[in-house]
Steps between C-alpha positions, in 0.01 A plus 500: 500500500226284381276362706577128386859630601334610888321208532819243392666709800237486773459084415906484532497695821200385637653122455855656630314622857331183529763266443710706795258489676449130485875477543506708812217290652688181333895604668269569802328143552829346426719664751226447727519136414883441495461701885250246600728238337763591762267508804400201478840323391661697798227323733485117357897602604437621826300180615774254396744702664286489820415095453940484486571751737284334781562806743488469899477725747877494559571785284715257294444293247552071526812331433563460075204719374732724379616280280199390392386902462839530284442239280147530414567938474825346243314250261153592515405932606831634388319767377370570833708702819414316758618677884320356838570723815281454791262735667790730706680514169782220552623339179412152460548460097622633207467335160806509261317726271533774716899537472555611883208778424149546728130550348352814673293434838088520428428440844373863488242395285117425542447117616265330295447119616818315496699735309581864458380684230739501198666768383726578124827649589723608267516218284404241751120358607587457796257318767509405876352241658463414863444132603525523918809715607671435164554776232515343161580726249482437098568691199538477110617752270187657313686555201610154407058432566445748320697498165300315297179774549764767401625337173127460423479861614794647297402255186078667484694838582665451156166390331359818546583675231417169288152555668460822403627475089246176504208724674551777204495240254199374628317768551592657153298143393215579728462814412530468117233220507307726778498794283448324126114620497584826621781525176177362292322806605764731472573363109111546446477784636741654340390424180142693467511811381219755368408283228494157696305636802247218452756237582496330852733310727437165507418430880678250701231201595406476876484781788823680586647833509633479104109419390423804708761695323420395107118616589597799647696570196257362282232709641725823450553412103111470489454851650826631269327392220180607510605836664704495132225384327294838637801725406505361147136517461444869646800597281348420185153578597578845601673543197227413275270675661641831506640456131128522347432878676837599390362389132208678557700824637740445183239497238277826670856671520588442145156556396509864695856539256364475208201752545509833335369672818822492753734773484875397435585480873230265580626280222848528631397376815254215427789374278735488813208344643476252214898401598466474880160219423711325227829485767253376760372212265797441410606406898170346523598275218854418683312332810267295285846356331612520846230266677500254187858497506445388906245310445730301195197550258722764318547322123826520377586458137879357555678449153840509407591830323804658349616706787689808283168541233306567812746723660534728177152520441472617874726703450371711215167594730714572789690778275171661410359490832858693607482750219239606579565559928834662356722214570751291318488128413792242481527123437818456685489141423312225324636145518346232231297201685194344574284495799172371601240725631158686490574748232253730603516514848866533495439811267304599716769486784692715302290747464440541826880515539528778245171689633709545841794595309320790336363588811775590693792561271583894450408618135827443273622233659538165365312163568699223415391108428733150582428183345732198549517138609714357802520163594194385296257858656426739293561813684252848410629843639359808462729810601421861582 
């Protein structure tokens, strides 16, 4: 998973947890509100049913207020259950919302001022108020208050997931735009190689932590290439100077050969001696092409050249260099074409081919040579 892909999922989860959070605290406030809502309907109710009911000490209540208490429960608090009882529990009234049923007693309840502390049962707010020796007693069904909070509930329930596809979305913006110098970087980057150590990353303007980074890589390439820069150098110094004493020993050796004063044996072995200096110039002369060739000051001589001329003629010094290590020679295959290249260095790939081949292959065997083109390559093997 890339980390554009991480960081599209934090921003859409991140935005997910807050926006339930928000609608926790949101479905919180409003039920808290709607609650409120009924309190204080239930008491602007309770204080025109006192200013009707006009209660005496007589544990009854005066002539036609039930009526009144009926009509005004009827047209204007239907929603309400209304029931008045007085203080040793005698029934004075009973709105016709109740259907012949009673609201639960509260008078167990904590007294706070006029009225007793309301309670939610079941699906009633119920609340009891006590004006003198009279029990009034109101109470509204909470879902009917409450309905509208829960369709607003059920509704940003449903939006969730909507939240969380938009968050993703987002974020995978954020992020891409958040990350574009970083991809910079990464493109650049990935483009130096040993011959383009002297390129730099262009650094973003202004402090930050991607300024930081493009030094820190900057400063890196710097040390790469001038740690390279050593390598090459001590590469072709060393070489040079240890290929003038190996002249030196070459000519004294060859010099010894041709006196008239060494026995036979001696000359044997200052001519193996000869060999082993010529096969150690000969390596010394492979890391000088080496170190130009890494340094990309080796000069190359690329012309187009008939591909099957140069393989035969190849081919006619590679089967006198076998003859004589007791090995057999074969062109397998020689297809026509052309082919740009360095003709001698490419010979002199060969050779080096061929020189392993007559190293290691068992006397009267056969080393065997491929040349054919595929796709537009021209394809070299040498067998053994």
């Amino acid at each position: 998973m890339t980390l554009k892909t991480r960081l599209a999922l934090w921003y859409g989860a991140s935005l997910s947890v807050l926006f339930l959070v928000l609608l926790a605290v949101f479905n919180y406030v409003i039920h808290r509100h709607s609650v409120s809502s009924m309190d204080v309907y239930l008491d602007s109710v309770s204080k025109k049913i006192k200013e009707i009911s006009n209660f005496n000490d007589n544990t009854e209540l005066p002539p036609g207020t039930i009526d009144t208490l009926n009509q005004y429960c009827d047209s204007e608090v239907r929603e309400v259950l209304v029931q008045m009882h007085t203080e040793e529990g005698g029934m004075l009234f009973g709105s016709h919302s109740l259907n012949h049923q009673f609201l639960p007693d509260l008078t167990s309840a904590v007294k706070e001022g006029e009225f007793i502390k309301r309670l939610t049962v079941g699906h009633l707010r119920v609340a009891e108020y006590y004006f003198s020796d009279l029990h009034v007693q109101l109470a509204v069904n909470v879902d009917s208050w409450l309905r509208p909070a829960r369709k607003i509930h059920v509704v940003s329930s449903f939006s969730v997931p909507v939240i969380l596809i938009a968050g993703v979305l987002l974020g995978y913006v954020i992020s891409s735009i958040t990350l574009r110098p970083l991809l910079r970087i990464q493109r650049a980057a990935s483009s130096i190689d040993l011959n383009s150590l002297n390129q730099r990353l262009e650094e973003p303007p202004g402090p930050g932590e991607l300024t930081d980074l493009s030094k820190l890589f900057n400063q890196m390439l710097e040390r790469l290439e001038q740690s390279f820069k050593q390598i090459q150098r001590f590469t072709a110094d060393a070489a040079h100077e240890i290929r003038t004493p190996l002249t030196v020993m070459r000519l004294q050796v060859e010099k010894l050969c041709k006196s008239e004063r060494i026995d036979k044996q001696t000359r044997v072995s200052l001519q193996d001696l000869t060999g082993e200096i010529l096969r150690l110039d000969e390596v010394l002369e492979q890391l000088l092409v080496l170190a130009k060739a890494e340094a990309g000051v080796l000069p190359l001589m690329r012309k187009e050249i008939q591909v099957d001329s140069f393989i035969e003629g190849f081919a006619e010094d590679a089967l006198v260099l076998c003859e004589q290590e007791q090995l057999t020679f074969a062109l397998k295959s020689n297809q026509p074409g052309n082919c740009v290249f360095d003709e001698s260095w490419i010979r002199q790939v060969l050779f080096n081919l061929l020189s392993n081949a007559l190293k290691y292959s068992p006397p009267n065997t056969t080393i065997s040579m491929e040349s054919e083109f595929a796709d537009n390559i021209w394809i070299v093997k040498v067998l053994d």
